[in-house]
KOLNU-742924 format. One record per residue (C-alpha): residue number from 1; residue in one letter; x, y, z. Coordinates in pm, whole numbers, plus 32768, in hexadecimal, padded with zeros to 4 digits. Layout:
N
SITE | num | residuo | x | y | z
SITE | NUM | A | X | Y | Z;
...
//
This chain:
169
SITE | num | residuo | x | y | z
SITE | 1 | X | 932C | 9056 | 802D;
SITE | 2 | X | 91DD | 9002 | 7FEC;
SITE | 3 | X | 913D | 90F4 | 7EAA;
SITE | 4 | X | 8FDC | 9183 | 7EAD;
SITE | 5 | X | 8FB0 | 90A5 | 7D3C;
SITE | 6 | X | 902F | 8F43 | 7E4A;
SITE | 7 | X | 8F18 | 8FC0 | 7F4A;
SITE | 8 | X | 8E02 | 8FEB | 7E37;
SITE | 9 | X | 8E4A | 8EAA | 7D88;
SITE | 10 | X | 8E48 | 8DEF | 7F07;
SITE | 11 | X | 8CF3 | 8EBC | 7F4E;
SITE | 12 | X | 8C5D | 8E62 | 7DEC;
SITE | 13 | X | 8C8D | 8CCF | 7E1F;
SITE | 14 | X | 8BFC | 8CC1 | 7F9A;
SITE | 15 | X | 8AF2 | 8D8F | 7F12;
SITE | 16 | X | 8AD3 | 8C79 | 7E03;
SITE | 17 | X | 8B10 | 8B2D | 7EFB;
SITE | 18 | X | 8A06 | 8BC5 | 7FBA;
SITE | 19 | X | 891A | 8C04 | 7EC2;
SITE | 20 | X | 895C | 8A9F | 7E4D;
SITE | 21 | X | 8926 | 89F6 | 7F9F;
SITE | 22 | X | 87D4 | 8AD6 | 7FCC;
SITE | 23 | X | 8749 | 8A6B | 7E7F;
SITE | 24 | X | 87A0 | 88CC | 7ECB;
SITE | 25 | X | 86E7 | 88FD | 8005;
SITE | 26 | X | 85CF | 89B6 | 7F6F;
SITE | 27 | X | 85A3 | 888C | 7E3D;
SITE | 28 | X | 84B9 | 8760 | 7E3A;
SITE | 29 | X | 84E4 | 867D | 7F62;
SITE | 30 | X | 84B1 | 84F3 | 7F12;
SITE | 31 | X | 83CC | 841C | 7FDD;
SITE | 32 | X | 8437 | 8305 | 8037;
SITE | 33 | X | 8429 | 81FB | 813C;
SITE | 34 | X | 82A6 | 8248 | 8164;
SITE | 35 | X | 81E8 | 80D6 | 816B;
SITE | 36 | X | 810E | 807A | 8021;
SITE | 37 | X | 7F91 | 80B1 | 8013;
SITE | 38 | X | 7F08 | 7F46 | 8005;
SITE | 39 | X | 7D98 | 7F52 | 7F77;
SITE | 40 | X | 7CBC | 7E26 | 7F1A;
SITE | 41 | X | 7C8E | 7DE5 | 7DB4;
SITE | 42 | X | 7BAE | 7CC8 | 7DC9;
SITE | 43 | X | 7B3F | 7B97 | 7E64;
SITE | 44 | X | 7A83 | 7A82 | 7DC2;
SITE | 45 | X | 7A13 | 78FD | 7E38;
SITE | 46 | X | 7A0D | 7808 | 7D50;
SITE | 47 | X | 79A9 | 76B0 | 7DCF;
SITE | 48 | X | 7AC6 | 7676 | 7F11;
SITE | 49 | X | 7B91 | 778D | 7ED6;
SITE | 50 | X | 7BA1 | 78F7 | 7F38;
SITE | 51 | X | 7C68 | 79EF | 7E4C;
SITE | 52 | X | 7CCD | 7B6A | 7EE3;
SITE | 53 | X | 7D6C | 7C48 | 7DD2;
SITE | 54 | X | 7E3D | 7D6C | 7E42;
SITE | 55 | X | 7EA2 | 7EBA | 7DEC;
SITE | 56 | X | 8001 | 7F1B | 7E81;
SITE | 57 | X | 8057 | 809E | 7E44;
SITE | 58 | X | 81AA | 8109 | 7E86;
SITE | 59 | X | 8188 | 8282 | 7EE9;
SITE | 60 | X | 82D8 | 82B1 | 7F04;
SITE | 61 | X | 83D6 | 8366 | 7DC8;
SITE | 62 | X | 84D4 | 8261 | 7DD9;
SITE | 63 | X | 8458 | 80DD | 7D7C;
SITE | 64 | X | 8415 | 7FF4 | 7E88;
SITE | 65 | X | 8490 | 7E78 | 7E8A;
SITE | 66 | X | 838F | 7D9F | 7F70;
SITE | 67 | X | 8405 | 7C52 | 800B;
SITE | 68 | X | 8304 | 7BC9 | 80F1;
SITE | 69 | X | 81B9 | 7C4F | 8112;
SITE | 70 | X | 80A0 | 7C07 | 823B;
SITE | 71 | X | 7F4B | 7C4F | 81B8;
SITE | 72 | X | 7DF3 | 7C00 | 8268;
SITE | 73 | X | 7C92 | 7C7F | 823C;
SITE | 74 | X | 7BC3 | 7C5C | 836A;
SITE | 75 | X | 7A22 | 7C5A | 8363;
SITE | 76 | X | 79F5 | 7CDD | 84A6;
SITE | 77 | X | 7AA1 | 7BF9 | 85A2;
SITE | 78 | X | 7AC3 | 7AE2 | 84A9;
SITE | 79 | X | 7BF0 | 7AB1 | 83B9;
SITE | 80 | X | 7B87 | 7A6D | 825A;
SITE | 81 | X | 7CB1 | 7A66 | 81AB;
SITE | 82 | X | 7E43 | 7A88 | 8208;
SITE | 83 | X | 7F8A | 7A42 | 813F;
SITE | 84 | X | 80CD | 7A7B | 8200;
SITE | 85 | X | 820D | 7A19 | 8164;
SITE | 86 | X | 8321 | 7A52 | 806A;
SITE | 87 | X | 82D0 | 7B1F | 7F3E;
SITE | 88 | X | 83E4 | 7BF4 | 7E2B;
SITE | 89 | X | 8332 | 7CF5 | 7DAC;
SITE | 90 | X | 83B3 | 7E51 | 7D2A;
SITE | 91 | X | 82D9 | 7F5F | 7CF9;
SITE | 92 | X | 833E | 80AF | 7C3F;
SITE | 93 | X | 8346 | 81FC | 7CE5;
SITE | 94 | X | 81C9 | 8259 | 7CEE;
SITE | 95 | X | 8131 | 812C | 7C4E;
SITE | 96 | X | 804E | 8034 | 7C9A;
SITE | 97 | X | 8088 | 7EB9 | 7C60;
SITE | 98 | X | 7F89 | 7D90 | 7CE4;
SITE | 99 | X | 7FB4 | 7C67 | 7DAC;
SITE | 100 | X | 7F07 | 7B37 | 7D9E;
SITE | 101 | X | 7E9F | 7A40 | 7ED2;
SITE | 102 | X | 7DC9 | 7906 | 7ED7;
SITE | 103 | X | 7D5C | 783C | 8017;
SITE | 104 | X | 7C46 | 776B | 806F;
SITE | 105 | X | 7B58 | 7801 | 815A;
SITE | 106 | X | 7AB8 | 7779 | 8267;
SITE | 107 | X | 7952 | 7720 | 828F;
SITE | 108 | X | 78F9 | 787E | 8335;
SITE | 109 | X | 79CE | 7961 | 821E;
SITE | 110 | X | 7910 | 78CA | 8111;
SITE | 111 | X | 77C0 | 78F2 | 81E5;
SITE | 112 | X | 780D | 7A37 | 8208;
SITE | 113 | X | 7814 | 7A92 | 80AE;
SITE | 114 | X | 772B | 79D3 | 8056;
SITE | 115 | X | 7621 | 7AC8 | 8118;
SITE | 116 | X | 76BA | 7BE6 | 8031;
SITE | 117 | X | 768A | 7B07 | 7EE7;
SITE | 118 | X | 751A | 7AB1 | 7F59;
SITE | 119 | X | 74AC | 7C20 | 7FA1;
SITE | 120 | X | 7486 | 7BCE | 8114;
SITE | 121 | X | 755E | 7CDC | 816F;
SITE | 122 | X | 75DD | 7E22 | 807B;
SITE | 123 | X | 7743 | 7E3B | 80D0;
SITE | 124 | X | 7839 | 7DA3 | 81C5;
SITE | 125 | X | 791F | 7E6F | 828E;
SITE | 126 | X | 7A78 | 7DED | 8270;
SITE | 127 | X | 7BD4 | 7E58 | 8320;
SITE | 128 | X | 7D11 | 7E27 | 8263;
SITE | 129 | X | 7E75 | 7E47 | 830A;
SITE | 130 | X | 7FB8 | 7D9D | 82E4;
SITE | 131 | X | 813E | 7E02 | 828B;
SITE | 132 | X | 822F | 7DAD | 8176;
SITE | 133 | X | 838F | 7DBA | 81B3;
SITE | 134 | X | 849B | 7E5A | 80B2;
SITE | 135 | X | 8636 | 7E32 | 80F1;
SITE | 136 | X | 8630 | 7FA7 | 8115;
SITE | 137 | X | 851F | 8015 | 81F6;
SITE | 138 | X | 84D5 | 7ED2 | 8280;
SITE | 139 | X | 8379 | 7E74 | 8300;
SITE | 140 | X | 8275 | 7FA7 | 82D2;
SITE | 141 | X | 80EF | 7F6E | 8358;
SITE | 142 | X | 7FF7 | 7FE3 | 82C6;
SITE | 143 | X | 7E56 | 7FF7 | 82FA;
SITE | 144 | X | 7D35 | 8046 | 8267;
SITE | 145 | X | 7BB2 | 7FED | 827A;
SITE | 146 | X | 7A87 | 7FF3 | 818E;
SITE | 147 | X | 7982 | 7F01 | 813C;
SITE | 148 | X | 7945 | 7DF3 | 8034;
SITE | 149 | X | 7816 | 7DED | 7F23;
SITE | 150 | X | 77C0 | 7CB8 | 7E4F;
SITE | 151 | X | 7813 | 7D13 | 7CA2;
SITE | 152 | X | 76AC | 7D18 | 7C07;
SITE | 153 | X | 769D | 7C0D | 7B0E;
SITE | 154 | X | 77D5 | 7B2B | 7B55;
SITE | 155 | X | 776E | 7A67 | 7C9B;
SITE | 156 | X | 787E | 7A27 | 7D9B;
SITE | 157 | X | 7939 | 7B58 | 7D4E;
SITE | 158 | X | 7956 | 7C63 | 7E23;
SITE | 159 | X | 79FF | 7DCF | 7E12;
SITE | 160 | X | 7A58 | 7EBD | 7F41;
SITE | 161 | X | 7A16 | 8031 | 7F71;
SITE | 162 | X | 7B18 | 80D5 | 807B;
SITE | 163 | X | 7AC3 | 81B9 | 815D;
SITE | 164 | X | 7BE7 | 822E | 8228;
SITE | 165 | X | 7D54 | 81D3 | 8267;
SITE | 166 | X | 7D5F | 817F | 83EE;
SITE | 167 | X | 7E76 | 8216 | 84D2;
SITE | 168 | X | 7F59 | 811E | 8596;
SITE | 169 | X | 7EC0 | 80C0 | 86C5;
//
């Protein structure tokens, strides 16, 4: 025979495994598998050669182990700079770490910043998309646009200003 003490002891602990179950669902939830924020750091010429520095921000609360990356900055219809290929790089929950690519340009990419070193134009618009690839999430877009101004006083380097982080087509 069940006792009124059995009944009160059986209504006390689903009282308690359903206060615990309502307080794990109302605690932090982790992001994770959203794709980095890739920003450019810099680019520079120096003779030949074309140097992009980037900024790659994992949003995420749990780190994020890149493999291969695809990277390309495009000046309207022309590409001025892409790396695609294999790259190990682990970036911390919420950190930022930067990645560095060299290439030589064409004849046009260089032409095209040189207008922006001489003055003949104030900024150029630029739009930068690609994907990096982890084991976990595997490949993850992402987009964004802004526009490029020369660095006052050191000639051939250039910074960017973003505007806005495009949707997927």
């Amino acid at each position: 025979m069940v006792t009124t003490g059995q009944v009160m002891k059986a209504a006390n602990l689903l009282a308690l495994v359903v206060m615990v179950a309502l307080c794990a669902a109302c605690g932090p939830h982790q992001v994770k598998g959203q794709p980095p924020f890739v920003s450019i750091t810099s680019i520079a010429v120096d003779g030949d050669r074309l140097a992009a520095t980037f900024n790659v921000r994992n949003i995420n609360d749990v780190p994020m182990d890149i493999d291969a990356v695809d990277i390309t900055i495009r000046i309207g219809t022309a590409e001025l700079t892409r790396h695609q290929g294999a790259l190990m790089l682990s970036v911390d929950p919420n950190t930022t770490e930067e990645v560095a690519v060299e290439k030589l340009p064409d004849e046009f990419s260089r032409d095209l910043l040189g207008t922006l070193q001489s003055g003949e134009v104030k900024s150029l618009p630029f739009f930068l998309e690609g994907r990096i690839h982890t084991s976990v999430d595997g490949f993850m877009p992402f987009r964004h646009e802004g526009h490029l101004y020369p660095v006052p006083g050191r000639p051939g380097h250039f910074r960017s200003a973003s505007s806005r982080t495009r949707e997927r087509d």
